[in-house]
N, C-alpha and C positions, 0 to 999 in steps of 0.2 A: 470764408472762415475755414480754416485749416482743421481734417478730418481726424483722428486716431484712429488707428488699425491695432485690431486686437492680437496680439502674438497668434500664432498658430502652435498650437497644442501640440504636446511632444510625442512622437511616434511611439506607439506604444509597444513593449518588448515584453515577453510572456515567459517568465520562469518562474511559474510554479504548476508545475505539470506531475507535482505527487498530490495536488487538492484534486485535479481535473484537466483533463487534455481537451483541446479541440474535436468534435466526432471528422472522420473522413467524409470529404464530399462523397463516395463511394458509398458511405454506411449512410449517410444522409439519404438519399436515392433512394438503397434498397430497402428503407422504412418508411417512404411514403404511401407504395399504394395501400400497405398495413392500414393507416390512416384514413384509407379512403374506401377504394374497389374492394379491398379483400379484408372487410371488417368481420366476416365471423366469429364465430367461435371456433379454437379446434377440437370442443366436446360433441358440436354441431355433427349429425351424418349427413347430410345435404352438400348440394353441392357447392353453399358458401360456406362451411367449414372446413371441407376439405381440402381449400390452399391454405387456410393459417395450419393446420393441422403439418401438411405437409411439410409450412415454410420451419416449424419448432422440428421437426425430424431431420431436415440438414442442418437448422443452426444447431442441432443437438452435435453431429457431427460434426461440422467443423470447430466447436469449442473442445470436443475430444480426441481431433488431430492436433488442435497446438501444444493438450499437452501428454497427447499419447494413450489417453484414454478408450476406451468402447463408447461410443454415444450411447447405450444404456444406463451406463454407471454415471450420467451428465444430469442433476437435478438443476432444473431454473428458480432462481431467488431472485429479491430483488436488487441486491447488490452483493459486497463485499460483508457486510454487519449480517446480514441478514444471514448470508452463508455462513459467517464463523457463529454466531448463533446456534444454528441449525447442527453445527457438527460438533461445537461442544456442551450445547445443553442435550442436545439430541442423542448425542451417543452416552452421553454421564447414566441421563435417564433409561437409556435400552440396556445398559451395563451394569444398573446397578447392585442388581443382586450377586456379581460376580467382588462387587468394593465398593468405596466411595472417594475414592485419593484420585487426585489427577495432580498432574506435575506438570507445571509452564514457567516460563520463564519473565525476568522482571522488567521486560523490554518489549511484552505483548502489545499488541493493539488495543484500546479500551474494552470494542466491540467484544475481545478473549477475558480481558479482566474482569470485567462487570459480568459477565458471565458465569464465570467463576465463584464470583461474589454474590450470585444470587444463587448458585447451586450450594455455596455454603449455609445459607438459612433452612436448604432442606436437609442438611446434614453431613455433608459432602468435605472434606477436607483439602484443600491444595497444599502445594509446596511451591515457592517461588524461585527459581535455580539462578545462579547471578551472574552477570555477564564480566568480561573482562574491560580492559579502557578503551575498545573497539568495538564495546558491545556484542561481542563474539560470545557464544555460549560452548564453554567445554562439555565435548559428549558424555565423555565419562563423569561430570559431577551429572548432567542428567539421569543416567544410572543409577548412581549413590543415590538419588533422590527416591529411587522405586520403593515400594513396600508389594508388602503379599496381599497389598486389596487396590494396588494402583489398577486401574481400567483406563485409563486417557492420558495421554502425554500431547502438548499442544507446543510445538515451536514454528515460530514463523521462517519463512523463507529469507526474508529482507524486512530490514527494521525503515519503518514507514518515516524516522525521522533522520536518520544517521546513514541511512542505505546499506550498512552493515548483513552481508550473506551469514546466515545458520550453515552450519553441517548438518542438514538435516537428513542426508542420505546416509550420514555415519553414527546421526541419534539413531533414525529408524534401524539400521544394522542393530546397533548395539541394543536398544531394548526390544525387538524380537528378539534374542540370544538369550536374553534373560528371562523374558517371556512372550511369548508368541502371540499370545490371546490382549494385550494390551494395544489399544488402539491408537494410532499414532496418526494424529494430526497436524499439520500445520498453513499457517495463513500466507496465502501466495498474492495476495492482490497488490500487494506492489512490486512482484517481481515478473508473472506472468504477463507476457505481451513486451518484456523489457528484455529479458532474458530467457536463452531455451531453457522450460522445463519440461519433467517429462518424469510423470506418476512412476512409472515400473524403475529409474534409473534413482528417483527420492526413497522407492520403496513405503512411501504412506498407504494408511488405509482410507483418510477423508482430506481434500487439500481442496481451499477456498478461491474464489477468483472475482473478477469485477469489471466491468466491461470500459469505464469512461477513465481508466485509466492509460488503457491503450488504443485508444483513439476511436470510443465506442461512444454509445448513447447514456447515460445517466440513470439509474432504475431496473437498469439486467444486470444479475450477475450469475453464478453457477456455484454448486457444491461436487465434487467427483465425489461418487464411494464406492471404495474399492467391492467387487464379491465376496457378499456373504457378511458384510457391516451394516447391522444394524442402527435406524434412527428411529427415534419416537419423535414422532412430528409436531411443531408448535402452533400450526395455525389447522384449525379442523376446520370441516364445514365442507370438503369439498373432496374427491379423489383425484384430483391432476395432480401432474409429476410423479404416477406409481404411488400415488399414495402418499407422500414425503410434506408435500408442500399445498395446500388447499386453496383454490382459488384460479379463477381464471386470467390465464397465462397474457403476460402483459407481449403479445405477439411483435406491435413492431419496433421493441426495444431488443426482444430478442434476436427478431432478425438482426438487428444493427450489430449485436454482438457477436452473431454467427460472422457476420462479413468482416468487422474487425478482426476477429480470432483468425479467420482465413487469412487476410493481409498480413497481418504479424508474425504467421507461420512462414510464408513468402518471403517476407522481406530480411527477417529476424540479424540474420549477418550483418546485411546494411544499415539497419539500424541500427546497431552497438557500434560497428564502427564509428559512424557519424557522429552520435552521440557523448559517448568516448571522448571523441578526439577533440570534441566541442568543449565538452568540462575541463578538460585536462591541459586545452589551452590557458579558458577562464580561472584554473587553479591557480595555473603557474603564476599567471598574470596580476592576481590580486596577491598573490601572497609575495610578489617583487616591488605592489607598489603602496601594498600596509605593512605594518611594522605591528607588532604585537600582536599577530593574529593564530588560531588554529584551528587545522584542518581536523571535524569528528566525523568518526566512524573508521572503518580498514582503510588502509593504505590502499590495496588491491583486490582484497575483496568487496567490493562494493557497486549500488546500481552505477551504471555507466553515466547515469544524469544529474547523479548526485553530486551537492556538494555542500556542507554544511559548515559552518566555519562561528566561532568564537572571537569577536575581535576586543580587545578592552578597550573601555574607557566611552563605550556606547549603547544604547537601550534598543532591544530591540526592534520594538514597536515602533518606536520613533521613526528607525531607520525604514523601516517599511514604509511608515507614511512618508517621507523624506522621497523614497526611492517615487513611489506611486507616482507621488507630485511631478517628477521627472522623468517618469513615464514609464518605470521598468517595476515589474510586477513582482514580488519574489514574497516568501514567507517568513514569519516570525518563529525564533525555537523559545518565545518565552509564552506566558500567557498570564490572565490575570485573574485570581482568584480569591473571592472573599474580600475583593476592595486592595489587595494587596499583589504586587507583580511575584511570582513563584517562578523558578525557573523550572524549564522541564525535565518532569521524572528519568527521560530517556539520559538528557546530559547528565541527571543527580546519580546514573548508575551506573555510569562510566568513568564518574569519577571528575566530571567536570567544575572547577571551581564556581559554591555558586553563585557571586554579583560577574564573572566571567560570564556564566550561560546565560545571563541576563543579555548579552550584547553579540546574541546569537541570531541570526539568520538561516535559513535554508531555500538556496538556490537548487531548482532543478529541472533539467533541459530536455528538450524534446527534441521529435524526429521535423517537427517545423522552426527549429530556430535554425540560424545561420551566424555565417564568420561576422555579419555587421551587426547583427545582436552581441557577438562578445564583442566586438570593436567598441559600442557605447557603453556597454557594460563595464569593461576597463575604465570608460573614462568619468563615470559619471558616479559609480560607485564609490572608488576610492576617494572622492571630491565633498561626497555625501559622508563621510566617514571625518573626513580631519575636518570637514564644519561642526559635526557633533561632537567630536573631539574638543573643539576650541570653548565651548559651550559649557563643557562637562568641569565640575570645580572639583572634580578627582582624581580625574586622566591623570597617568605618570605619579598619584602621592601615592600608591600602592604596590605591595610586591605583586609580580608578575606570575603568573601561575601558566610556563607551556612545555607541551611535552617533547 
């Protein structure tokens, strides 16, 4: 009786490395014996606390070489939320008697928004400042946005969907000129580890960070503040991290972040190239072999691994599960809300048409993919695109909305 053989499953290909990256076997390593041998505390005086103790004193360090900080000024969170958190409910609260306005922009990270929105219930007013079709924010309407009781200004580094860079060295210039004493934040977790940053050349006073984006462990992340910036702390109970953050320090996530941040500083050249020249292959290449597609976010200001694209006449979701099934991992720019599919707020404020942003994706590559991940990505992608296309009882009866 004649046997069937089950296909073999399709080699999987990983671009989406803005949800999570792989940790390095390196940072893997230097967070086991955490796990194990060197389980103290580093509140402990003994002599098994004083390797965790130790081990949070150089990763404090090496997360304030990558980005030019004092490892003083390095507070451990536990990730990216928990930092933007921490820096803008934290400084609203230590500032308040100085105002209650803070100014961000309409293209924040949730973790900034809902923040905001719950500093509003205590009284707190924001201004939302509006990006262009690149999602770029001009510095001088940041400005315009200031009043005589603003205390917090929040712009991110890199826009977590679009990959779109802030000026945020030319916001901070320009509202210390206007006033000095306004505190200037912004959210770096999708740029640091991606791109060189480096505190003294952004001129912020609080810039947030996150470790499993660049190729770290899940659950560390870091707040910098600059001297002499006050936070009023959200989690009490405890005096670690100076007082800031309460709670005993999740050590072997930190190391893992200390060793990432050291690699990333190492490598940082070769990584953008690589990367770069990976997407910019993958760009060319789908947009030669789709028809009615387009590219969001800058032209050239943008993460090196991004690449987010708009194609009509397809859903995004679908495409996602579509791709999965064929084994390439990539993310949706739509989502679904109240039973109903919404496009995302990022493409509604750029300007993107919305059943267009419906048939959004976001592709984004890392320093582990390679030329035969875009080679099947070319082929398997565009393939997935004109079956959903055929599918669709709308493709082509609508005007065409590209820039």
């Amino acid at each position: 009786m004649a046997t069937t053989q089950t296909p073999a499953p399709p080699r999987r290909i990983y671009m989406d490395h803005a949800a999570t990256a792989r940790p390095l076997p390196e940072v893997v390593a230097a967070m086991l014996p955490y796990l194990a041998e060197e389980y103290g505390s580093p509140q402990s005086f003994h002599r098994q606390g004083s390797g965790p103790a130790h081990a949070l004193k150089r990763a404090r360090e090496q997360v304030g070489g990558l980005i030019g900080a004092p490892a003083s000024q390095i507070t451990f969170t536990s990730g990216g939320i928990e930092a933007n958190n921490l820096a803008v409910k934290g400084a609203a609260l230590a500032y308040e008697r100085r105002g209650k306005h803070i100014v961000t922009t309409e293209v924040e990270h949730y973790s900034v928004h809902h923040s905001v929105k719950f500093l509003e219930k205590l009284g707190f007013e924001t201004t939302l400042v509006k990006v262009d079709g690149y999602g770029r924010v001009d510095p001088q309407a940041v400005v315009d946005a200031l009043r005589d009781d603003t205390i917090l200004v929040s712009v991110q580094l890199a826009n977590q969907e679009v990959g779109t860079l802030q000026p945020v060295a030319e916001v901070a210039r320009l509202v210390k000129a206007h006033n000095k004493q306004i505190i200037v934040h912004t959210d770096a977790t999708y740029a640091v580890g991606q791109i060189p940053v480096d505190v003294a050349t952004l001129g912020v006073d609080l810039l947030s960070l996150t470790a499993h984006r660049f190729y770290g462990p899940k659950g560390a992340g870091a707040l910098y503040a600059g001297k002499g910036v006050r936070l009023t702390p959200l989690i009490h109970g405890g005096v670690q991290e100076n007082g800031k953050r309460a709670g005993t320090e999740n050590v072997p996530a930190i190391v893992g972040l200390g060793v990432a941040a050291e690699r990333a500083a190492a490598e940082m050249e070769a990584r953008v190239e690589k990367v770069r020249g990976l997407r910019d292959r993958l760009e060319r290449g789908l947009l030669e072999r789709i028809e009615n597609v387009q590219v969001n976010g800058h032209p050239s200001e943008r993460l090196p691994g991004y690449l987010d694209l708009s194609i009509e006449g397809i859903e995004g979701e679908g495409t996602l599960v579509r791709l999965d099934l064929d084994g390439i991992a990539v993310a949706s720019g739509s989502a679904c809300a109240s039973m109903a599919l919404k496009g995302s707020p990022v493409l509604h404020a750029i300007g993107v048409d919305e059943v267009l942003a419906q048939g959004s994706i976001l592709i984004t590559l890392g320093i582990d993919n390679t030329d035969a991940d875009i080679d099947d990505a070319l082929e398997e992608i565009p393939k997935v695109v004109a079956t959903l296309r055929a599918m669709s009882p709308i493709y082509g009866k609508r005007k065409h909305y590209f820039r």
